[in-house]
C-alpha positions in Angstrom: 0.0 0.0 0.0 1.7 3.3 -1.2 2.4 5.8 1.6 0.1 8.8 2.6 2.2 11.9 2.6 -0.6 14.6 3.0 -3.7 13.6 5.0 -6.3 16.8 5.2 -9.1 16.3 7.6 -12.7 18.2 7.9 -10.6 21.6 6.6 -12.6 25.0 7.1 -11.5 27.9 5.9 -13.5 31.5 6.1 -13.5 35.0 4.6 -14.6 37.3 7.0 -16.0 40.6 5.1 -18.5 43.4 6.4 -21.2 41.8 5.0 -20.3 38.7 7.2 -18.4 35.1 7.2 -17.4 33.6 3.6 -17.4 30.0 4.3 -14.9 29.2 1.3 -14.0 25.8 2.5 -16.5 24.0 4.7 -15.2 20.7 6.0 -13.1 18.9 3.2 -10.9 15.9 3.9 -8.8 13.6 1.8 -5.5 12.0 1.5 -2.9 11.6 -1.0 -0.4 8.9 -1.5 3.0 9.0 -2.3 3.7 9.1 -6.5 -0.2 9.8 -7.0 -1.7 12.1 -9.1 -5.3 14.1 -7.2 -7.3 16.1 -9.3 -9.9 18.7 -7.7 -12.7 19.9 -9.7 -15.5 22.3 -9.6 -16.9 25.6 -11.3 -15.2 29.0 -10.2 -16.1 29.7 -6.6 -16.2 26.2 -5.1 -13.4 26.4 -3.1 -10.6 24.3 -4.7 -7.7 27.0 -5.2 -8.7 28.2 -1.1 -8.2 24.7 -0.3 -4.5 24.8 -2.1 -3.7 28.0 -0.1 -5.0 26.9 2.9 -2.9 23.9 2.5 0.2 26.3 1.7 -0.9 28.8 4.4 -0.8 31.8 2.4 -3.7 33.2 2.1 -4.5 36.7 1.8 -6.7 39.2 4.9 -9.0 38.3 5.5 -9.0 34.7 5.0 -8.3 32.6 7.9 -8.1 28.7 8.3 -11.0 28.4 11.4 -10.4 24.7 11.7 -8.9 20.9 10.5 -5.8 19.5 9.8 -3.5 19.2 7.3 -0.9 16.7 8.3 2.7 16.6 6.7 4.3 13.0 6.8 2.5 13.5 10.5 3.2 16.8 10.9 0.3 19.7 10.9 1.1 22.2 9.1 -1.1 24.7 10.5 0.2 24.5 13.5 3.8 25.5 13.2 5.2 28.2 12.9 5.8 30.9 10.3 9.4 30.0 10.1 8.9 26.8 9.8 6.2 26.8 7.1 8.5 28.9 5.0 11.0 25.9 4.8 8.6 23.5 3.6 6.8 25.9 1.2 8.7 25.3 -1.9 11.1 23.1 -0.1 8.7 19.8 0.6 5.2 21.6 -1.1 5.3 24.0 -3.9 2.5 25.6 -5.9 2.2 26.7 -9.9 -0.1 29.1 -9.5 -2.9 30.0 -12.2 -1.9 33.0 -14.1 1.9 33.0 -15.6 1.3 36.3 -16.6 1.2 38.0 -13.7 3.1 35.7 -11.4 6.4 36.4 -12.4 8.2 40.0 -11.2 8.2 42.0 -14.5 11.1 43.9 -13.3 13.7 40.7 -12.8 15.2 38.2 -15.2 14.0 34.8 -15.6 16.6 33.9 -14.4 17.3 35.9 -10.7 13.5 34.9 -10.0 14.7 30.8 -10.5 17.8 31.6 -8.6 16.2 32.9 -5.4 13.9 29.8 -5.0 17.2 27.7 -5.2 19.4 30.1 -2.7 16.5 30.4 -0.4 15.8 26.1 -0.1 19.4 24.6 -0.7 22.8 24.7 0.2 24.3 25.8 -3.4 26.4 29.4 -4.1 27.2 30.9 -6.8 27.6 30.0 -10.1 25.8 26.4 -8.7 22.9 28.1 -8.4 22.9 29.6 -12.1 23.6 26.3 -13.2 20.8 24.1 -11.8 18.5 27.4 -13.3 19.9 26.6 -16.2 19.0 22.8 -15.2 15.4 23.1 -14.5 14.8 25.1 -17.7 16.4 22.2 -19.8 13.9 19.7 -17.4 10.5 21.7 -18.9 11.0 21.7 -22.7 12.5 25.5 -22.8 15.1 25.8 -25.6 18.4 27.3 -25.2 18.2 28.0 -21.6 21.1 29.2 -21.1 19.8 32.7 -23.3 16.6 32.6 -21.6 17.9 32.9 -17.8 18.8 36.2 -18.8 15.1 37.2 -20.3 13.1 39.0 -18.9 9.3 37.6 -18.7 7.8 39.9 -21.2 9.8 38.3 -23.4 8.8 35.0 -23.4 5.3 33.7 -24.6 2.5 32.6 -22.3 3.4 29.1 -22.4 6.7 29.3 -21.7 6.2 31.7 -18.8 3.9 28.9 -17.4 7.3 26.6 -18.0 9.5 29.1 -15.9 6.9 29.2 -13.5 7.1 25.2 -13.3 10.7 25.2 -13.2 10.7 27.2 -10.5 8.2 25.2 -8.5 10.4 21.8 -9.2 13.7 24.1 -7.9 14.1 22.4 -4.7 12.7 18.7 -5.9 9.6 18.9 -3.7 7.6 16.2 -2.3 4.0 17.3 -3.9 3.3 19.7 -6.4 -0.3 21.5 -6.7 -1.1 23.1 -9.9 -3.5 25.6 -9.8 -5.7 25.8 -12.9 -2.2 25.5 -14.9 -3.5 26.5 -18.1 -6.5 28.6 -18.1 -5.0 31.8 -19.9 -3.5 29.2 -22.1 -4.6 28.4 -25.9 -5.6 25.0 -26.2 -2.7 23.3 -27.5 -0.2 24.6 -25.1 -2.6 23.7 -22.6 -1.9 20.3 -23.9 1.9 20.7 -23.8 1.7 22.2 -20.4 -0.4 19.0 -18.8 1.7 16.3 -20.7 4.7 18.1 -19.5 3.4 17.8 -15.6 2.3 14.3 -16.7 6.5 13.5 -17.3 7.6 15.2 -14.4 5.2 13.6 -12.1 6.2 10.1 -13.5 10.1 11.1 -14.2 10.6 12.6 -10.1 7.8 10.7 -8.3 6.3 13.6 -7.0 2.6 13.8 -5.5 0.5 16.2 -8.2 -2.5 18.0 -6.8 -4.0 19.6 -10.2 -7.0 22.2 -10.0 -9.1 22.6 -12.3 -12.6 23.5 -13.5 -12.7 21.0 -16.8 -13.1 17.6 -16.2 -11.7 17.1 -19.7 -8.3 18.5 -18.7 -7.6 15.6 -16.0 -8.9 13.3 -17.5 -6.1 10.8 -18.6 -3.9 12.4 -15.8 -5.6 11.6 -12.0 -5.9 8.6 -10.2 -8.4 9.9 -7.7 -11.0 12.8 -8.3 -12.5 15.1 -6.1 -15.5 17.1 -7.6 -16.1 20.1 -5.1 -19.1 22.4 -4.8 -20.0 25.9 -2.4 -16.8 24.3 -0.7 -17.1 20.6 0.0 -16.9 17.7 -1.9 -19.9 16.3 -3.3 -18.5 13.0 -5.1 -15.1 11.4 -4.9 -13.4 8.2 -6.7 -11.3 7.1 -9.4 -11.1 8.5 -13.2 -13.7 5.0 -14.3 -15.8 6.2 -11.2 -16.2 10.1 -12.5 -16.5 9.5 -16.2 -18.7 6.4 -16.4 -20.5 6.4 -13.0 -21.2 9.5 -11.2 -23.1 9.4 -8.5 -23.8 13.0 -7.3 -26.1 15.3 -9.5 -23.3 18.0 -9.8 -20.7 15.7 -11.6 -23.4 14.1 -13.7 -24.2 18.2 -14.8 -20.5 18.8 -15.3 -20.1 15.7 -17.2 -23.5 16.9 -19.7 -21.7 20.1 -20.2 -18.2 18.8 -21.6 -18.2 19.4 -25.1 -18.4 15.4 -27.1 -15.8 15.8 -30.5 -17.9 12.8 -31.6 -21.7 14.8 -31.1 -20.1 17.9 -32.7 -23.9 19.2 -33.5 -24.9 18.4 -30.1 -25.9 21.5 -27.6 -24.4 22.3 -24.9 -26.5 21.4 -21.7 -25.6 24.3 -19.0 -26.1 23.9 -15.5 -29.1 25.5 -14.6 -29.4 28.2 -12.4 -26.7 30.4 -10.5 -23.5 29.3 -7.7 -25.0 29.1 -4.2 -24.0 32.5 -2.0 -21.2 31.2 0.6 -22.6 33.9 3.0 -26.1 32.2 3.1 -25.3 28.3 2.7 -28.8 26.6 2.3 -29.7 24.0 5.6 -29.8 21.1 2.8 -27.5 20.1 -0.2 -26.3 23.3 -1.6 -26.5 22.2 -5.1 -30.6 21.7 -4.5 -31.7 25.0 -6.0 -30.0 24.4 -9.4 -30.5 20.3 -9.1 -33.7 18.9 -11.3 -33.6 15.7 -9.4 -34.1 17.7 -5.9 -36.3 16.3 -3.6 -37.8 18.1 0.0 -35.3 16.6 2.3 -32.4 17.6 -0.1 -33.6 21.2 1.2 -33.6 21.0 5.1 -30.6 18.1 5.5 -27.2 18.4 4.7 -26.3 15.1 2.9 -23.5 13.1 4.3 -20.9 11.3 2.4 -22.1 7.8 1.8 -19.9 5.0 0.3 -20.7 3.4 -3.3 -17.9 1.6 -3.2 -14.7 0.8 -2.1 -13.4 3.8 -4.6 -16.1 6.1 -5.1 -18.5 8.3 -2.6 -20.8 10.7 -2.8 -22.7 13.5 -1.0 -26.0 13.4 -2.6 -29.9 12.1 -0.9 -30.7 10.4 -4.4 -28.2 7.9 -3.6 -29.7 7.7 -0.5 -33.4 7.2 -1.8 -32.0 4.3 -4.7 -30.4 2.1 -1.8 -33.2 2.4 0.3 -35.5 1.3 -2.8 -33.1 -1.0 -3.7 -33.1 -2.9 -0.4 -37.2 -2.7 -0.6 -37.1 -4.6 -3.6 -35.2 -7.0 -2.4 -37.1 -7.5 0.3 -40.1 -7.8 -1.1 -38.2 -10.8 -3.9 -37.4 -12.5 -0.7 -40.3 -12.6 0.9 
């Protein structure tokens, strides 16, 4: 059984604003293995990058993390202190964050901005340093690196900016990488490039992927375990067959019917109906209920628990609930 490097458990993390308490992340747990690829997925505003910065502890005022754990190889990392969170930011978890255009310092070479992640997390001086920049660049596809170091980043396209910005987040050789939303200002072929490239790294250094997205297209062929999020829980949760083939949770099965099919080109779209829940007034019931055509009353007043469907996949969701209690009925009543 592979090793569990990053266990998070019931994670709640708030916004606190004049108009009142932003739950962004309301109770999500899960663990990831050693070597394994985790995808999160949900529309914009369902938590999944607050749940990567909450796991990185650096969020911005006025978020705070208000409870859970998020355990290190047994260590919590919320717990520690500042100090000792900034060695194993970068050095053990580092982050590619969303938007390569404005994540890089405009006013520094590509180069200095690789150089400081390596001076800050190992032991090399020098012209080592300038080097292993050199190094990383070579590692993510970007020709003659040893010209580019000295680039600045408005002088590089968008997808190699989002190479430079992986480079820099594989400096120090880190334990697990999260990738948030990695190629949305991306066209659709270097999008491509950019997840096959993460696909090699994962495979060629062993490193735990957490990859954010809001497509369930993108992660596709990447993820061995996928966690579809909503108003800031998880709703469903299993393997790639699981999601694809047999979703369990009303939301996914939406998601799913909104994916554009190459082979039913003529086919419309089917949007999800309705608007995103308001995290300052979370419904009593299943947040997804006002938008859900399958809603019944209880899916209203009762939050729905996470209930197994099998030994890979769960779900959040009162239909399940409803089909296993008919389901039992029935065979009671073959029985009898």
């Amino acid at each position: 059984m592979a090793e569990v490097i990053l266990q998070v458990k019931d994670l709640h993390t708030s916004f606190f604003t004049d108009a009142g308490e932003v739950k962004a992340v309301n109770g999500v747990s899960f663990n990831l293995e050693k070597g394994k690829v985790l995808g999160i997925v949900g529309e914009s505003g369902s938590g999944k990058s607050v749940t990567a910065y909450s796991i990185m502890r650096i969020l911005s005022f006025p978020g705070e993390v208000t409870g859970g754990e998020v355990l290190f190889k047994g260590i919590d990392l919320l717990k520690i202190s500042d100090k000792k969170m900034r060695e194993y930011r970068g050095d053990s978890i580092s982050i590619i964050f969303q938007d390569p255009m404005t994540s890089l310092n405009p006013v520094y070479t590509i180069g200095n901005q690789i150089d400081e992640a390596i001076r800050l997390h190992t032991d090399r001086k020098g012209e080592a340093i300038r080097q292993r920049s050199i190094e990383l660049l070579r590692l993510v596809g970007i020709n003659d690196p040893a010209r580019r170091v000295k680039q600045y980043p408005h002088e590089l396209s968008g997808g190699m900016r989002q190479r430079v910005m992986i480079a820099m987040a594989l400096a120090c050789e880190p334990d697990i990488l999260i990738a948030d939303e990695p190629t949305t200002a991306l066209d659709v072929t270097i999008q491509a490039q950019i997840l096959e490239l993460i696909a090699d790294l994962q495979a060629q250094l062993g490193m735990a992927v957490i990859i954010i997205t809001h497509d369930l297209g993108v992660i596709a062929d990447m993820c061995d375990e996928i966690i579809v999020m909503y108003a800031g829980s998880v709703c469903e949760r299993g393997n790639t067959d699981d999601i694809f083939y047999s979703p369990k949770h009303e939301y996914t099965k939406n998601l799913l019917r909104s994916i554009p099919k190459a082979q039913k080109s003529n086919e419309r779209l089917v949007p999800i109906a309705g608007n995103p829940i308001d995290l300052l007034n979370l419904p009593e019931g299943c947040a997804f209920a006002p938008r859900c055509r399958a809603a019944m009353k209880i899916c209203l007043t009762e939050h729905p628990e996470e209930l197994a469907m099998s030994e890979t996949q769960s779900a959040a969701c009162w239909v399940n609930v409803r089909d296993q209690i008919m389901a039992e009925t029935e065979q009671g009543g073959d029985r009898a």
